[in-house]
VOBA-692449 format. One record per residue: x, y, z of N, C-alpha, C in turn; residue in one letter. Coordinates in pm, 1 decimal, padded with zeros to 6 digits. Each point is the difference from the previous one (the first is absolute). Layout:
N
X,Y,Z,X,Y,Z,X,Y,Z,A $
...
! end
This chain:
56
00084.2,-00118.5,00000.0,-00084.2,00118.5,00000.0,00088.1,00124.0,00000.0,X $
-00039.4,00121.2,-00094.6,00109.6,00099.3,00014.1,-00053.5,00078.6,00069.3,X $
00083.4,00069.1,00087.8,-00037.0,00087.3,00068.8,-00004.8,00164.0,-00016.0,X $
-00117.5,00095.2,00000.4,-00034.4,00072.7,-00082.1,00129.1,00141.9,00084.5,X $
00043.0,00095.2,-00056.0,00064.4,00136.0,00056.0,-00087.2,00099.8,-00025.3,X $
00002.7,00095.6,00173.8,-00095.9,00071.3,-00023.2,00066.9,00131.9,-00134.2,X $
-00102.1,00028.1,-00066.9,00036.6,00092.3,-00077.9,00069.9,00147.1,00065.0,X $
-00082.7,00033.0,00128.2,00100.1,00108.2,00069.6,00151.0,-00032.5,00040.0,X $
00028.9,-00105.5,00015.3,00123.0,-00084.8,00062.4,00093.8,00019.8,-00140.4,X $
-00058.1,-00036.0,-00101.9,00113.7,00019.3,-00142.1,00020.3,00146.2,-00057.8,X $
-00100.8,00093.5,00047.1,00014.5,00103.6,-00004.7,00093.5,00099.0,00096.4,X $
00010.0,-00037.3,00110.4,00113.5,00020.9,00084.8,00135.0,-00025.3,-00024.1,X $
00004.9,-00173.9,-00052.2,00133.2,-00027.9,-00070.2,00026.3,00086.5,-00074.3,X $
-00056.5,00045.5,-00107.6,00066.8,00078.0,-00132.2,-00004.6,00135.7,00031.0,X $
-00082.3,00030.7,00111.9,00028.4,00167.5,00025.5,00177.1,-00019.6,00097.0,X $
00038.2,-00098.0,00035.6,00133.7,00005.8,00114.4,00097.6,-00016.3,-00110.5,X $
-00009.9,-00076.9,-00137.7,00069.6,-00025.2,-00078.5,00033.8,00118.7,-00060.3,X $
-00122.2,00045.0,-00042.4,00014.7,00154.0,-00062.0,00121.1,00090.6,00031.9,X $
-00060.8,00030.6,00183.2,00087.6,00073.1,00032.4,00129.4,-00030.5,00058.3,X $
00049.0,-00077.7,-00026.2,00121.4,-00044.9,-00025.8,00049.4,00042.3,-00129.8,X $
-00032.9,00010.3,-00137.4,00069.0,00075.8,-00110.3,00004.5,00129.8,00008.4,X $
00078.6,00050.6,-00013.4,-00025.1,00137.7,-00022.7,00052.5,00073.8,-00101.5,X $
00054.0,-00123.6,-00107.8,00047.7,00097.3,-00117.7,-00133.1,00074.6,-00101.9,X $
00056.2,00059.5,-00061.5,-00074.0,00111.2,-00060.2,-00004.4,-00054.4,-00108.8,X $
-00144.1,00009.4,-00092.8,-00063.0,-00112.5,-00144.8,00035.0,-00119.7,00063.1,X $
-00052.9,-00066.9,00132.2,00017.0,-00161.9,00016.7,-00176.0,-00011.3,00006.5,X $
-00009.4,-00074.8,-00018.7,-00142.0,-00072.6,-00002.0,-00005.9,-00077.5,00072.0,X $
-00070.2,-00059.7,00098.5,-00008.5,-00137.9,00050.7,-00130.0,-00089.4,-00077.1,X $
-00014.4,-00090.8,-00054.1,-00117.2,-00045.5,00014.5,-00012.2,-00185.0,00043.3,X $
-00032.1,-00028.6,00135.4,-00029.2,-00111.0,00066.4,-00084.6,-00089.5,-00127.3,X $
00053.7,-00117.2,-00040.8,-00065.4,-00079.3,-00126.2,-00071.0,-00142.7,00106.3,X $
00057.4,-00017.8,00079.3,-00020.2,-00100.3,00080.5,00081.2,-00078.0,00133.1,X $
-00068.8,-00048.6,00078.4,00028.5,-00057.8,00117.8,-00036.5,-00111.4,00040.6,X $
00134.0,-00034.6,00100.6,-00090.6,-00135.7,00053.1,00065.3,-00037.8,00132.1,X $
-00047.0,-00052.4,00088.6,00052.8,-00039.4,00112.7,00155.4,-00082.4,-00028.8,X $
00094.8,-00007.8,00087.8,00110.5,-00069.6,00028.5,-00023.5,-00099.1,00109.8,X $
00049.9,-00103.3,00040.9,-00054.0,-00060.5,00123.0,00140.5,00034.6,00073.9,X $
-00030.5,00013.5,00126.1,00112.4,00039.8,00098.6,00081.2,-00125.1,00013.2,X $
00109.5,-00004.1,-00022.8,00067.4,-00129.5,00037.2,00138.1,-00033.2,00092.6,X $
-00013.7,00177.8,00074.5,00075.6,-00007.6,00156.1,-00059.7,00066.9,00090.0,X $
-00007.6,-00033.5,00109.3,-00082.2,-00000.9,00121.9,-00012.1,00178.6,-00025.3,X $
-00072.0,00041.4,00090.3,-00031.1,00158.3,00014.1,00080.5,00074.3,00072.6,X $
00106.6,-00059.7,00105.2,00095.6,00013.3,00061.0,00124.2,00131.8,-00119.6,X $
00034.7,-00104.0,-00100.9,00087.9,00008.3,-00109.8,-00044.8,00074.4,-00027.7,X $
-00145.7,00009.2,-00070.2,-00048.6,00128.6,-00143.7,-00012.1,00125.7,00098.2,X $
-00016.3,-00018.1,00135.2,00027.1,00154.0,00066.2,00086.8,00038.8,-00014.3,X $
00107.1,-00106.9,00040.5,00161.3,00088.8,00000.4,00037.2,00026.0,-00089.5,X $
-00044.8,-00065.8,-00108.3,00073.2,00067.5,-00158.0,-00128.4,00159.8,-00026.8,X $
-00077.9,00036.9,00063.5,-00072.0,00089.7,-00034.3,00034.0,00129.5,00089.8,X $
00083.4,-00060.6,00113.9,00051.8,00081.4,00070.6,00130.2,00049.1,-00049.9,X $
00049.3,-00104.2,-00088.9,00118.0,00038.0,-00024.6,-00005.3,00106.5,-00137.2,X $
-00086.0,-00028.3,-00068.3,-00026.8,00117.8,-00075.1,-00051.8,00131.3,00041.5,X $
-00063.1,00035.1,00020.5,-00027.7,00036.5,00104.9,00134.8,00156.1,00046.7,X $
00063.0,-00110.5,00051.7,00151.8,00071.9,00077.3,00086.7,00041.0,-00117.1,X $
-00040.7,-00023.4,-00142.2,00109.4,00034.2,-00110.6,-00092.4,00085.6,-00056.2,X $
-00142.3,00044.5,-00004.3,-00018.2,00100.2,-00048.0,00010.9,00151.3,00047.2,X $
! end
């Protein structure tokens, strides 16, 4: 069974994506998505989110 994304939820994605470019004549346009399955504990994907994070 697939599981449906709320349409506000993908709209959030591509507004954070957005503003992340900021060159001038860039376009973004989101063609499609899809889930990843997590395949290290939540422990890990924090610290690597922390660790970005600390380099921006």
């Amino acid at each position: 069974m697939k599981e449906q994304i709320n349409e506000e939820i993908i709209l959030a994605i591509s507004a954070a994506i957005a503003a992340l470019e900021v060159r001038p004549g860039y376009k973004l346009v989101v063609k499609s998505f899809r889930r990843i399955p997590q395949t290290s504990p939540v422990w890990s994907a924090t610290g690597k989110i922390e660790r970005l994070k600390r380099r921006m």
